[in-house]
mmCIF file of the C-alpha atoms, coordinates in Angstrom:
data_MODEL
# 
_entry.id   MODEL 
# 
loop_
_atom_site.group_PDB 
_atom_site.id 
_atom_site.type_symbol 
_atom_site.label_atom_id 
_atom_site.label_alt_id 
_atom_site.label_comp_id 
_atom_site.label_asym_id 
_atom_site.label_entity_id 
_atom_site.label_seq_id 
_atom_site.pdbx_PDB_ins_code 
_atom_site.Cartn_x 
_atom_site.Cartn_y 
_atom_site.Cartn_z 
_atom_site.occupancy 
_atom_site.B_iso_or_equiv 
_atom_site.pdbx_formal_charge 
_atom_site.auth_seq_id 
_atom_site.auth_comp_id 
_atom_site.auth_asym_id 
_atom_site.auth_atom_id 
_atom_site.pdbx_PDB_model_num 
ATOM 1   C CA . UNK A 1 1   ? 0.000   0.000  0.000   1.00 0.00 ? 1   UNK A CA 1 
ATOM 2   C CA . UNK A 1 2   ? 1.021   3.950  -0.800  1.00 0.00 ? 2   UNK A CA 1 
ATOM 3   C CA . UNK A 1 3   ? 1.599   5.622  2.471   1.00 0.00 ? 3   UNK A CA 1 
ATOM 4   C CA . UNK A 1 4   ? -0.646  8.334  2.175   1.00 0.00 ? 4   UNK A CA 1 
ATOM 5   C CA . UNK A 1 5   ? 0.574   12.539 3.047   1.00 0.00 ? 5   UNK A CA 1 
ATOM 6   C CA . UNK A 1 6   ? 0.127   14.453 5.581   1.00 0.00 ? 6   UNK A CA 1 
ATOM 7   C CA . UNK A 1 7   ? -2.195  17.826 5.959   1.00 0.00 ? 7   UNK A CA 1 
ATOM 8   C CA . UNK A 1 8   ? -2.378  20.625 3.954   1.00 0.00 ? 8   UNK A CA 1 
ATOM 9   C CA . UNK A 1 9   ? -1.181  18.000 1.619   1.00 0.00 ? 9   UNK A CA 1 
ATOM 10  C CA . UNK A 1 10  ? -2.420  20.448 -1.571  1.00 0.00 ? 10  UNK A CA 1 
ATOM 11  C CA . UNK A 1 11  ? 0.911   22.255 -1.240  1.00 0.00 ? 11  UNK A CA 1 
ATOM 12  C CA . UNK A 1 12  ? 3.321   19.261 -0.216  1.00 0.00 ? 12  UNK A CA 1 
ATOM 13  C CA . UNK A 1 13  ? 1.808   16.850 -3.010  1.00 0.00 ? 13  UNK A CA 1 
ATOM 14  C CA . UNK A 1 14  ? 4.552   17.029 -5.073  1.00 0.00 ? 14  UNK A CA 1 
ATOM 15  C CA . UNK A 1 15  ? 7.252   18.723 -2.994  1.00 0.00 ? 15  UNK A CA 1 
ATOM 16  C CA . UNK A 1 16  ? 7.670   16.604 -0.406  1.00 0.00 ? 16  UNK A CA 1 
ATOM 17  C CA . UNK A 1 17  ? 8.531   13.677 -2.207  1.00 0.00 ? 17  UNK A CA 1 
ATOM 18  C CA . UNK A 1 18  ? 11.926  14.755 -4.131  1.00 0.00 ? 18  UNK A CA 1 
ATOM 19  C CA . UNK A 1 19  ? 14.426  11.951 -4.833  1.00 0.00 ? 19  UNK A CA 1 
ATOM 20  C CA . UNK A 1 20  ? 17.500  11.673 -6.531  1.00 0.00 ? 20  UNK A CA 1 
ATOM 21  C CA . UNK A 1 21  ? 18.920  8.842  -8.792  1.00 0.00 ? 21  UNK A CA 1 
ATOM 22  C CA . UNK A 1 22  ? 20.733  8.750  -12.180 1.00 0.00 ? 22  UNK A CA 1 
ATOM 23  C CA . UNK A 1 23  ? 19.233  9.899  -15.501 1.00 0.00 ? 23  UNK A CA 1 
ATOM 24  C CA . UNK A 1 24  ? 18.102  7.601  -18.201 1.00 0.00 ? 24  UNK A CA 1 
ATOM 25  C CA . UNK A 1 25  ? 17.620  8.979  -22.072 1.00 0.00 ? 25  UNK A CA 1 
ATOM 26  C CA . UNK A 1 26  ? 13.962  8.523  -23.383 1.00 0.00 ? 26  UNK A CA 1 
ATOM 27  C CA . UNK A 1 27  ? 14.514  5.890  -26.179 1.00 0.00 ? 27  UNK A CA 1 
ATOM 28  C CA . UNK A 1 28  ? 12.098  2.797  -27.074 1.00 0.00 ? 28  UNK A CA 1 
ATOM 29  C CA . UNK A 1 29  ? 15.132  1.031  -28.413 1.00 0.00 ? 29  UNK A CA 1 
ATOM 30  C CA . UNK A 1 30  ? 16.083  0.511  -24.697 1.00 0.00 ? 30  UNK A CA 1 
ATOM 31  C CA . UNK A 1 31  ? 13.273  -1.816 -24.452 1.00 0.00 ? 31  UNK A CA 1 
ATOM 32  C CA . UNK A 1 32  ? 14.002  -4.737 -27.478 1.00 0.00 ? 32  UNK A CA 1 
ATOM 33  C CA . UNK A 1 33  ? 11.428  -7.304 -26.204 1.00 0.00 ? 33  UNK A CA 1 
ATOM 34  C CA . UNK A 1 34  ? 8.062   -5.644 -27.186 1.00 0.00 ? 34  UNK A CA 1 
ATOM 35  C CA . UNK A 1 35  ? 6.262   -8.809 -24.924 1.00 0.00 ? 35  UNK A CA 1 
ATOM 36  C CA . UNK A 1 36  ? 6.931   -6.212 -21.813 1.00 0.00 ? 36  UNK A CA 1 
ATOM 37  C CA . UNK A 1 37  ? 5.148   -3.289 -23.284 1.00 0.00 ? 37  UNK A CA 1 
ATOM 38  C CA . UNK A 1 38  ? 1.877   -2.692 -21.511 1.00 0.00 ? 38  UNK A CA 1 
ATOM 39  C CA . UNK A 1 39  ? -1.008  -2.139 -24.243 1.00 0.00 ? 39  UNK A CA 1 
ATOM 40  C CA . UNK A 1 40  ? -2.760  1.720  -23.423 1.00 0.00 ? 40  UNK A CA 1 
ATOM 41  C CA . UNK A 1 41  ? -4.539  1.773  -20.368 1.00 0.00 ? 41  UNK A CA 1 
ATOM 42  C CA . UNK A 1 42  ? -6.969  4.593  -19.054 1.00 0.00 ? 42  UNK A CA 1 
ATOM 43  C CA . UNK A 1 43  ? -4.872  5.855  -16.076 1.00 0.00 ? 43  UNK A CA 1 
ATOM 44  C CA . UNK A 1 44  ? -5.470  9.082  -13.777 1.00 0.00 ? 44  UNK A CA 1 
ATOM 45  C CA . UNK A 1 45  ? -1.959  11.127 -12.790 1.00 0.00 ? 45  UNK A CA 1 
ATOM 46  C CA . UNK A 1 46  ? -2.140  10.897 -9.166  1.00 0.00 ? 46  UNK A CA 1 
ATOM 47  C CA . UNK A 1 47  ? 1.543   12.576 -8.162  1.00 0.00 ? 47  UNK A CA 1 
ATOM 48  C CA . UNK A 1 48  ? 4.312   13.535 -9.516  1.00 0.00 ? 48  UNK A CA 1 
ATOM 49  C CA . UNK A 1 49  ? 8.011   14.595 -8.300  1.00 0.00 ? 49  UNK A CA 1 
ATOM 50  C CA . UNK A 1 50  ? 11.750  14.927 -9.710  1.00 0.00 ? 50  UNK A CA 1 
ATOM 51  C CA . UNK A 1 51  ? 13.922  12.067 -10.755 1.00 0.00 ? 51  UNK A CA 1 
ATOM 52  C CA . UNK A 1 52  ? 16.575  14.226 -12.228 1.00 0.00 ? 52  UNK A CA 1 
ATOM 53  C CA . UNK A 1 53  ? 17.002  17.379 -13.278 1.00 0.00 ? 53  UNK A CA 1 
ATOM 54  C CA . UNK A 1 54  ? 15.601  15.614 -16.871 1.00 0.00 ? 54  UNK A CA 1 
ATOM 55  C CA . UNK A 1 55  ? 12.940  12.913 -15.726 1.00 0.00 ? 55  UNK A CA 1 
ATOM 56  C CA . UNK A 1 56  ? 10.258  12.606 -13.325 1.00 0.00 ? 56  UNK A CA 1 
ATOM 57  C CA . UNK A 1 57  ? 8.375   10.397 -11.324 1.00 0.00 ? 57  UNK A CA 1 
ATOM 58  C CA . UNK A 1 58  ? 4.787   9.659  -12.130 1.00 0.00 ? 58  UNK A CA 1 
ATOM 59  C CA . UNK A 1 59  ? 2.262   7.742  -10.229 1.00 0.00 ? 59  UNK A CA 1 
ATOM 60  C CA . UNK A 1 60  ? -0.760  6.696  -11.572 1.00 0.00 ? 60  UNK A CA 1 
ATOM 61  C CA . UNK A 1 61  ? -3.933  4.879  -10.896 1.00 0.00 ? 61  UNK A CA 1 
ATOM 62  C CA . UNK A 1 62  ? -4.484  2.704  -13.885 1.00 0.00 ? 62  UNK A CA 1 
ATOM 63  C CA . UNK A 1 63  ? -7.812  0.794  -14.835 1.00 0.00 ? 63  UNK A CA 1 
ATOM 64  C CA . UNK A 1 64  ? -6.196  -2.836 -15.840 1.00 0.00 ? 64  UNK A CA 1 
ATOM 65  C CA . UNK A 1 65  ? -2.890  -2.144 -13.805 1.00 0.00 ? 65  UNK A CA 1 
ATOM 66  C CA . UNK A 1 66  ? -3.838  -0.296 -10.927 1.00 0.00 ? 66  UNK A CA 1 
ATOM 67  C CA . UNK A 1 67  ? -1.597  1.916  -8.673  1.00 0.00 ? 67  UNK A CA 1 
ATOM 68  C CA . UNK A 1 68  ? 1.703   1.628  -10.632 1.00 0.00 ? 68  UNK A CA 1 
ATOM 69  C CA . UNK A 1 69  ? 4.942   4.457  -10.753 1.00 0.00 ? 69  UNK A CA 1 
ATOM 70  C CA . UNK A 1 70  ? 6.345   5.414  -14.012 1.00 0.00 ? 70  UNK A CA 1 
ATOM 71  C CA . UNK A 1 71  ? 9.607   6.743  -14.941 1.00 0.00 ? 71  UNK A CA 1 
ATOM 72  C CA . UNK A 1 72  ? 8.794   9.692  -17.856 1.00 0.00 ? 72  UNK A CA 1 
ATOM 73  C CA . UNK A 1 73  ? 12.683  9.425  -19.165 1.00 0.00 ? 73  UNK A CA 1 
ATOM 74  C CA . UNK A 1 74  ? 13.707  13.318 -20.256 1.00 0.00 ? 74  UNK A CA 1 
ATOM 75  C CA . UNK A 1 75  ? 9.988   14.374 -19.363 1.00 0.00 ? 75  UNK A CA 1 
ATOM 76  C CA . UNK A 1 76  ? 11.137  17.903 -18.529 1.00 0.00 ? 76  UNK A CA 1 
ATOM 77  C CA . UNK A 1 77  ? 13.649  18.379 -21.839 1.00 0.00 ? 77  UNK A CA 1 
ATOM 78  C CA . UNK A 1 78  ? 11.894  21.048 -24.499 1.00 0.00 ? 78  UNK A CA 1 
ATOM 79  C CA . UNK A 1 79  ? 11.579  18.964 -27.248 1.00 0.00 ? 79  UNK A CA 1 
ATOM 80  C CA . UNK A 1 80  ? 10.108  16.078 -25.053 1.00 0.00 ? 80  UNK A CA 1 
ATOM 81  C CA . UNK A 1 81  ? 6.820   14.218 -25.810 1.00 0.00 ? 81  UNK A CA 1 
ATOM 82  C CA . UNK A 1 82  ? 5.618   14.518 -22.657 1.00 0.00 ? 82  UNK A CA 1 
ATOM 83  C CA . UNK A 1 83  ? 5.749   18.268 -22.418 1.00 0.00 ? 83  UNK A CA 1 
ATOM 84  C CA . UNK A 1 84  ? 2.568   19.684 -20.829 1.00 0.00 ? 84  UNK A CA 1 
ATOM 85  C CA . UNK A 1 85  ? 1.160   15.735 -20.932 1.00 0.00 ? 85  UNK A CA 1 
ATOM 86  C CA . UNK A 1 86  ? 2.150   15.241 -17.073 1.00 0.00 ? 86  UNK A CA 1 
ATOM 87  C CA . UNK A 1 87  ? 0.015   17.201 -14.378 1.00 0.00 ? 87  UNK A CA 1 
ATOM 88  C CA . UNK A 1 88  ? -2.003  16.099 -11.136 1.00 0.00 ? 88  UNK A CA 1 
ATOM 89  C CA . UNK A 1 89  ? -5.529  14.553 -11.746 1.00 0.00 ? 89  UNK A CA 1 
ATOM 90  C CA . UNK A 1 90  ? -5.022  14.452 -15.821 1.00 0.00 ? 90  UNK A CA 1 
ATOM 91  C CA . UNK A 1 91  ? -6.723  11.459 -17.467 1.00 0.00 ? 91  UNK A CA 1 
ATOM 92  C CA . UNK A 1 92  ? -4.759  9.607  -20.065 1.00 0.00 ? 92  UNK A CA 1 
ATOM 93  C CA . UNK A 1 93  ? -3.904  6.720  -22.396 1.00 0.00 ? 93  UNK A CA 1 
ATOM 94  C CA . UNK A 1 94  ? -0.660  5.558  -21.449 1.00 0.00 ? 94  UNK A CA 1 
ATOM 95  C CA . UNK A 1 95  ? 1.764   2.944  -22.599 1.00 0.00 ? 95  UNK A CA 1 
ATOM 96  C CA . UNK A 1 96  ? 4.271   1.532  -20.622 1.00 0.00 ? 96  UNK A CA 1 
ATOM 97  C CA . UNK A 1 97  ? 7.263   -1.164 -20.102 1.00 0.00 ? 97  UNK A CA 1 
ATOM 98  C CA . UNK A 1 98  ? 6.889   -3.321 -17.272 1.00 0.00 ? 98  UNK A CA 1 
ATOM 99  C CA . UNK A 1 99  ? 9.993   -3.632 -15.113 1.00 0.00 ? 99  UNK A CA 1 
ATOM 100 C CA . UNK A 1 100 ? 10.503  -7.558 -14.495 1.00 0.00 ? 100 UNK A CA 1 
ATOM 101 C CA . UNK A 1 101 ? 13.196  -6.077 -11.623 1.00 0.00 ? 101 UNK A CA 1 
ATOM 102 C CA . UNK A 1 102 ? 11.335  -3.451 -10.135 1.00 0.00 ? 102 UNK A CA 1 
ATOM 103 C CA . UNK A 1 103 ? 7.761   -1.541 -9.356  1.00 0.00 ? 103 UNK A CA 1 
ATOM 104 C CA . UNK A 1 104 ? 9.127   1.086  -11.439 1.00 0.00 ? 104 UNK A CA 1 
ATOM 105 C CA . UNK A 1 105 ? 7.812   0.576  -14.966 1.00 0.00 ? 105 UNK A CA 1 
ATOM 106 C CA . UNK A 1 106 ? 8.674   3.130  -18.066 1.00 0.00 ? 106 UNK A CA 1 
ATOM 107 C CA . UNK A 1 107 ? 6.512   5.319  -19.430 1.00 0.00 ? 107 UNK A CA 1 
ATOM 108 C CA . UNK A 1 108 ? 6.574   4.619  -23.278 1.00 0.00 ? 108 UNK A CA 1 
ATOM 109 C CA . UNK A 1 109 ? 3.633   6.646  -24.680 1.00 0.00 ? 109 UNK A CA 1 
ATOM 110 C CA . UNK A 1 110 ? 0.496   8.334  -23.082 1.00 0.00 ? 110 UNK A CA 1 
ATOM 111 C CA . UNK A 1 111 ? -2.537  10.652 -24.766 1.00 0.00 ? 111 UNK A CA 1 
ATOM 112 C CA . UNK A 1 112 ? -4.012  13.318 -22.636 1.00 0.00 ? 112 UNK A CA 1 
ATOM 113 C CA . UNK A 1 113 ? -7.649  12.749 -22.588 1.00 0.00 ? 113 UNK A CA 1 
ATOM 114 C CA . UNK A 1 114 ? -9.079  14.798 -20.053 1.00 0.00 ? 114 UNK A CA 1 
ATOM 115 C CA . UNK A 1 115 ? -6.703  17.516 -18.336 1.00 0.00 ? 115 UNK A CA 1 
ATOM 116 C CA . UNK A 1 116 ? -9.748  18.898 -15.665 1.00 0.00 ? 116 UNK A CA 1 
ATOM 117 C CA . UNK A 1 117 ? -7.893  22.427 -16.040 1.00 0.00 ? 117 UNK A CA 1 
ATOM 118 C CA . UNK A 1 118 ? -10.635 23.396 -13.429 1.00 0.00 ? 118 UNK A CA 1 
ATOM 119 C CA . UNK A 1 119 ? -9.687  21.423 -10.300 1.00 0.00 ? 119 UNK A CA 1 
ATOM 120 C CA . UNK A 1 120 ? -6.967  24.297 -10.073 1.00 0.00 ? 120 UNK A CA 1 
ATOM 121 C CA . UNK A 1 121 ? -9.274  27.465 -10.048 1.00 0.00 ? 121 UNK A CA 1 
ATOM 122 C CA . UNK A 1 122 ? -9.818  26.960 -6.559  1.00 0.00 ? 122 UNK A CA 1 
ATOM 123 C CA . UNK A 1 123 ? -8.168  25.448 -3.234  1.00 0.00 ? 123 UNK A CA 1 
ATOM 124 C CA . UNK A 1 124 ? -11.050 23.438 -1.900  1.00 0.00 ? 124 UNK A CA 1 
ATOM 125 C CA . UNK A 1 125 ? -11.039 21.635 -5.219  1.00 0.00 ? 125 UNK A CA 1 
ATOM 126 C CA . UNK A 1 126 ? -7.386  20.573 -5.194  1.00 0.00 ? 126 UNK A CA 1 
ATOM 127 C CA . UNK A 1 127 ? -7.772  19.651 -1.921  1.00 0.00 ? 127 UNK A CA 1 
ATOM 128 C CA . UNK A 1 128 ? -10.914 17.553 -1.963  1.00 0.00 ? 128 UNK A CA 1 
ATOM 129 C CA . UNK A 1 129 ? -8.852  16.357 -4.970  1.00 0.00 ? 129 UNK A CA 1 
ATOM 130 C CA . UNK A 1 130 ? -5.843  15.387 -3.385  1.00 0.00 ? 130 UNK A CA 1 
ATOM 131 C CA . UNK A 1 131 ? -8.043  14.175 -0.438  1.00 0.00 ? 131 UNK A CA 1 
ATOM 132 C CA . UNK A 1 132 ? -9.955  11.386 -2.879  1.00 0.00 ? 132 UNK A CA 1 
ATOM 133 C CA . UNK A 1 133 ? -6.667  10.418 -4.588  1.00 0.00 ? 133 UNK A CA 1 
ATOM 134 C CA . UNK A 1 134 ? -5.082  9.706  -1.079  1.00 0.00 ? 134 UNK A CA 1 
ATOM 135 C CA . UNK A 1 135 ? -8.024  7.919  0.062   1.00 0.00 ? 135 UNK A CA 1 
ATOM 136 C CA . UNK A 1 136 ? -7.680  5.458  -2.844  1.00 0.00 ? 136 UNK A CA 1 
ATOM 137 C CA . UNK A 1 137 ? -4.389  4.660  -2.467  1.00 0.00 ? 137 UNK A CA 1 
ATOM 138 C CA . UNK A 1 138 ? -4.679  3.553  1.462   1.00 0.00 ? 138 UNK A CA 1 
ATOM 139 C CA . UNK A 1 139 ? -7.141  0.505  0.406   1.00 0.00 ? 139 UNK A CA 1 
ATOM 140 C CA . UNK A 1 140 ? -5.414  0.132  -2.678  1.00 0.00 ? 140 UNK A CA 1 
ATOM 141 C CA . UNK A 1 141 ? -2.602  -2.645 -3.449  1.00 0.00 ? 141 UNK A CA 1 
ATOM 142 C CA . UNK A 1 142 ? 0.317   -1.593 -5.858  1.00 0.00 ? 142 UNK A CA 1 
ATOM 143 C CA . UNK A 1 143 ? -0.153  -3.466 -9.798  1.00 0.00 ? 143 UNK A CA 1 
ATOM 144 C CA . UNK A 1 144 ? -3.542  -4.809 -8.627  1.00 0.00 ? 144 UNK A CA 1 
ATOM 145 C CA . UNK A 1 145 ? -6.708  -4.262 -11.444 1.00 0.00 ? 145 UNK A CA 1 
ATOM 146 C CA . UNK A 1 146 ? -8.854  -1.502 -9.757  1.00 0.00 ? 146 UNK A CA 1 
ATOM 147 C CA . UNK A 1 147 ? -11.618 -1.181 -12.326 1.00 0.00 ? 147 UNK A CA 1 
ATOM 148 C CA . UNK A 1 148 ? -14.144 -0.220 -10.088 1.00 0.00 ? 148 UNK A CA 1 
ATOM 149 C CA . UNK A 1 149 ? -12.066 2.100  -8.048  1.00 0.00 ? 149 UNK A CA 1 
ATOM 150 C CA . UNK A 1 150 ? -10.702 4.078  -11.065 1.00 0.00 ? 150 UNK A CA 1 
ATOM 151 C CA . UNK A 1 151 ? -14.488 4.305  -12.295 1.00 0.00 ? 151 UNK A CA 1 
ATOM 152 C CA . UNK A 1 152 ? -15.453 5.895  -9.230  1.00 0.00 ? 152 UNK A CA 1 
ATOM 153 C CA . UNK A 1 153 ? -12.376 8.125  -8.447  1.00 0.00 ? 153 UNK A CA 1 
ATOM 154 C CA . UNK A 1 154 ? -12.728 9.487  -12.351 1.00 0.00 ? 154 UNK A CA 1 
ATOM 155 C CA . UNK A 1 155 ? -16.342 10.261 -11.593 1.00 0.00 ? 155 UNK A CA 1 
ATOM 156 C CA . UNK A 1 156 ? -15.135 11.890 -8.754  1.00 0.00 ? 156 UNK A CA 1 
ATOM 157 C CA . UNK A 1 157 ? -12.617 14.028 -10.227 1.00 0.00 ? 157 UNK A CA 1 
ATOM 158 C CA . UNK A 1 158 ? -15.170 14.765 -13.313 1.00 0.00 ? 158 UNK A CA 1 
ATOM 159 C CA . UNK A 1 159 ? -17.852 16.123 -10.481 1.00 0.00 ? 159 UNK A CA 1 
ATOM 160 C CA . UNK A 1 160 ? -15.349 18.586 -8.859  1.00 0.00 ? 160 UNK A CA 1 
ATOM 161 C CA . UNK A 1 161 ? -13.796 19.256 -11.945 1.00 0.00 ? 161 UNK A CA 1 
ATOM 162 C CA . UNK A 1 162 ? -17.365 21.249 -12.598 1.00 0.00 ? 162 UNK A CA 1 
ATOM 163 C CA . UNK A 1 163 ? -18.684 21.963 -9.136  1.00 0.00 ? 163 UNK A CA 1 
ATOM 164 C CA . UNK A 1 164 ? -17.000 23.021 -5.640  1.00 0.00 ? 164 UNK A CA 1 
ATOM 165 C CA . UNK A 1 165 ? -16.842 20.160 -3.175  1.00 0.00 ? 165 UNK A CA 1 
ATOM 166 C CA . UNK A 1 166 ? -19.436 19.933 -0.537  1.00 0.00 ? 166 UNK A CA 1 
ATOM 167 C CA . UNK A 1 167 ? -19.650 17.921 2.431   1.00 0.00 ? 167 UNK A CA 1 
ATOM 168 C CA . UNK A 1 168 ? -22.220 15.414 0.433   1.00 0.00 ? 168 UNK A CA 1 
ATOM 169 C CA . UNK A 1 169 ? -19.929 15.019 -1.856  1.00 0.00 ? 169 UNK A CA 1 
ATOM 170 C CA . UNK A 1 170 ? -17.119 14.311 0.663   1.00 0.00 ? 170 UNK A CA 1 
ATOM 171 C CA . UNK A 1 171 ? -18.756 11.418 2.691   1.00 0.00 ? 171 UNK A CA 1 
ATOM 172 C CA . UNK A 1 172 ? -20.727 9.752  -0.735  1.00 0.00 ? 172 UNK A CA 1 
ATOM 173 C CA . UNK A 1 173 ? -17.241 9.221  -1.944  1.00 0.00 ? 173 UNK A CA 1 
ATOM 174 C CA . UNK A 1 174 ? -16.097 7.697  1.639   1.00 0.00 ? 174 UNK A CA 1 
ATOM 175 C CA . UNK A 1 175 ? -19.042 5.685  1.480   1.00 0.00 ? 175 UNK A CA 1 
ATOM 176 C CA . UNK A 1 176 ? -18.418 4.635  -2.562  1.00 0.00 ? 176 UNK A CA 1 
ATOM 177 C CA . UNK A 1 177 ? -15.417 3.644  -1.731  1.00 0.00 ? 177 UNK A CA 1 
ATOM 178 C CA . UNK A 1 178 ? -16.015 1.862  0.952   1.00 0.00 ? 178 UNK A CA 1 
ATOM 179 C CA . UNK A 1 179 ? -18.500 -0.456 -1.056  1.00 0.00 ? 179 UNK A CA 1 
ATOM 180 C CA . UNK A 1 180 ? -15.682 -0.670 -3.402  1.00 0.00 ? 180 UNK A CA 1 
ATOM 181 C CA . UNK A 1 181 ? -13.400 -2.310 -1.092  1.00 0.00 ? 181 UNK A CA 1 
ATOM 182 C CA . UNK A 1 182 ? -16.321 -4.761 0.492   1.00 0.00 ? 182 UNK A CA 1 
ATOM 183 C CA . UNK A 1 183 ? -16.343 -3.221 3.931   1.00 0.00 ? 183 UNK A CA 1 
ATOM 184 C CA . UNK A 1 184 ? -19.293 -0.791 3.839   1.00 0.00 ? 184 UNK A CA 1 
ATOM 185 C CA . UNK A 1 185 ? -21.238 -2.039 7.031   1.00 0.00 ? 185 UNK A CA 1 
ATOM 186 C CA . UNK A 1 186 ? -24.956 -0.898 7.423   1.00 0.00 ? 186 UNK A CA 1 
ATOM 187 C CA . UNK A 1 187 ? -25.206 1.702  10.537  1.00 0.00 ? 187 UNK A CA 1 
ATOM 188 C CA . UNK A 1 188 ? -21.535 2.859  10.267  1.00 0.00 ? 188 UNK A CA 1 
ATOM 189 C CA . UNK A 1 189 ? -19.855 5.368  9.246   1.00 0.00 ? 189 UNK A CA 1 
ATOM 190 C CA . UNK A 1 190 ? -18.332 4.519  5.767   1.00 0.00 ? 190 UNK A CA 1 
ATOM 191 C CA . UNK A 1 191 ? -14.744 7.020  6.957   1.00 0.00 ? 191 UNK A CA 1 
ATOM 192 C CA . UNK A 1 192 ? -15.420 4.753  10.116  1.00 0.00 ? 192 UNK A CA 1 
ATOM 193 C CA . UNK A 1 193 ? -15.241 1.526  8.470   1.00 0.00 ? 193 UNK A CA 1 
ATOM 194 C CA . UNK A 1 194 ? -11.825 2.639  6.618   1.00 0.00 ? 194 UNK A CA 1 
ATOM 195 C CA . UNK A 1 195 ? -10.260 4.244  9.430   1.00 0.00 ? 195 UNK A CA 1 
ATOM 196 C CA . UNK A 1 196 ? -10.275 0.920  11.420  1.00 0.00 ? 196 UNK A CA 1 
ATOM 197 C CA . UNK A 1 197 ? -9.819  -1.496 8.185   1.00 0.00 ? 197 UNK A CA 1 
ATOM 198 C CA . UNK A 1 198 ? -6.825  0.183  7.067   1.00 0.00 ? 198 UNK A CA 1 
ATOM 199 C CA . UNK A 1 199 ? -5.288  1.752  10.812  1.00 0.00 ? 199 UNK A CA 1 
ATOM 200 C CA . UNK A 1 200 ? -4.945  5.218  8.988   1.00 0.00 ? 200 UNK A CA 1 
ATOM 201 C CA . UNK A 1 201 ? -6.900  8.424  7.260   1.00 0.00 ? 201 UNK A CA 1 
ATOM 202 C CA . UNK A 1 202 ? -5.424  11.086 5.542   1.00 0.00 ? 202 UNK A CA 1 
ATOM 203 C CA . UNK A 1 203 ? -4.675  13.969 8.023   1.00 0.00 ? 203 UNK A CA 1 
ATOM 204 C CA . UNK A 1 204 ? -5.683  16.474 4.619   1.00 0.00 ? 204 UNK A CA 1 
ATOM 205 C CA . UNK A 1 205 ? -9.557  15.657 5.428   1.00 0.00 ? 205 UNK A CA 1 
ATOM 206 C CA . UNK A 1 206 ? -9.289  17.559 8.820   1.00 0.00 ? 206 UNK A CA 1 
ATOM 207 C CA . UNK A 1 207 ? -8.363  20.177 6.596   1.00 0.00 ? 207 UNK A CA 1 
ATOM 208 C CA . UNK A 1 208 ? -10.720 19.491 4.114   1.00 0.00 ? 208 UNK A CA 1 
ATOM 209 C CA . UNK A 1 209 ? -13.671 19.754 6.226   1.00 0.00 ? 209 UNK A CA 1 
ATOM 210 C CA . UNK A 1 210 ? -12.076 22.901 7.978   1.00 0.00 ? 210 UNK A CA 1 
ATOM 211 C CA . UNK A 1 211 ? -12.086 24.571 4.618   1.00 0.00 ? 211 UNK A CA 1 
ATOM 212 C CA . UNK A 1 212 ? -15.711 23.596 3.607   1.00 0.00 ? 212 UNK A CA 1 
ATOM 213 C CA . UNK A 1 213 ? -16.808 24.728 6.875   1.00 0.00 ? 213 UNK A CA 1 
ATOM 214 C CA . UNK A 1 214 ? -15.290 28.196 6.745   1.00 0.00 ? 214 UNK A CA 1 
ATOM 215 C CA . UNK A 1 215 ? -16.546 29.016 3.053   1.00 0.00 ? 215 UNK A CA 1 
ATOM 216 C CA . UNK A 1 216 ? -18.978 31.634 2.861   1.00 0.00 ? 216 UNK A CA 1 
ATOM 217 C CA . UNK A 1 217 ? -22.438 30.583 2.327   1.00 0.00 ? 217 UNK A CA 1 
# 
């Protein structure tokens, strides 16, 4: 499972998770045995952070594959073809090479099909954002199929991508998601339910519900 962030997680999303490691050139040719390329699968960018000063880190959760991490080789060079294809909550095709060493796969090819430029024009909705995308990952299993749990995070996304989050919205998710997983439990509470299943909760949904209480009516 993905360790989830800690609050105010909205501005430490990507920040707080720099590494370092050595540079690798953006070439299929690396990859001669086309039997470990990953056909396109409908993915959602959940994070990203520096490799190198070149490449980045990209997390995704992926229909077929589930919660996998990508290396986007020279992702941040001018003439890359990733340039302006990798930002937070983006929906796309991607292709990738599966590692048989590691859980760190390559990111071959990807096509940006939904960007949701509107989960940016306003904090609550990168937060409620971040919030969902953290949530999924604590119940989620790295290179598992999550069908049903990319369905319903993408519907999430799609909802605050055109409205501002609400507490409704907040705890129908919780209790989605919750169904989801096959805990739900009739007569308690769905964030409940998760909380003791999985021994942890974001801390960013204090803050969530801070910030949705505080907005003017």
């Amino acid at each position: 499972m993905i360790r989830c962030r800690g609050k105010f997680a909205v501005h430490d999303y990507a920040e707080s998770l720099s590494r370092s490691t050595s540079d690798l050139a953006h070439s299929p040719q690396s990859h001669p045995l086309p039997v470990d390329l990953v056909p396109k699968d409908n993915a959602i960018l959940l994070r990203r952070y520096q490799l190198t000063e070149t490449s980045l880190i990209v997390h995704w959760c992926a229909a077929d594959s589930g919660i996998i991490k990508t290396i986007a080789k020279g992702a941040q060079r001018p003439k890359s073809p990733f340039v302006g294809k990798l930002d937070l909550f983006f929906d796309a095709e991607i292709e990738f090479f599966r590692s048989r060493k590691s859980d760190l796969h390559t990111l071959q090819d990807l096509e940006v099909t939904n960007p949701r430029m509107n989960l940016r024009t306003s904090y609550p909705r990168t937060l409620a954002a971040s919030y969902f995308i953290q949530l999924v990952e604590i119940v989620s299993e790295r290179d598992t199929p999550l069908t049903e749990l990319h369905s319903l995070l993408q519907r999430a996304l799609n909802y605050l991508n055109d409205n501002e989050p609400n507490l409704k919205a907040i705890t129908h998710f919780e209790r989605e998601l919750a169904r989801a997983v096959g805990i739900d439990q009739s007569g308690t509470s769905p964030i409940n339910t998760i909380a003791d299943t999985f021994h942890r909760l974001p801390e960013s949904r204090d803050d969530l519900l801070g910030t949705l209480n505080t907005k003017p009516s």
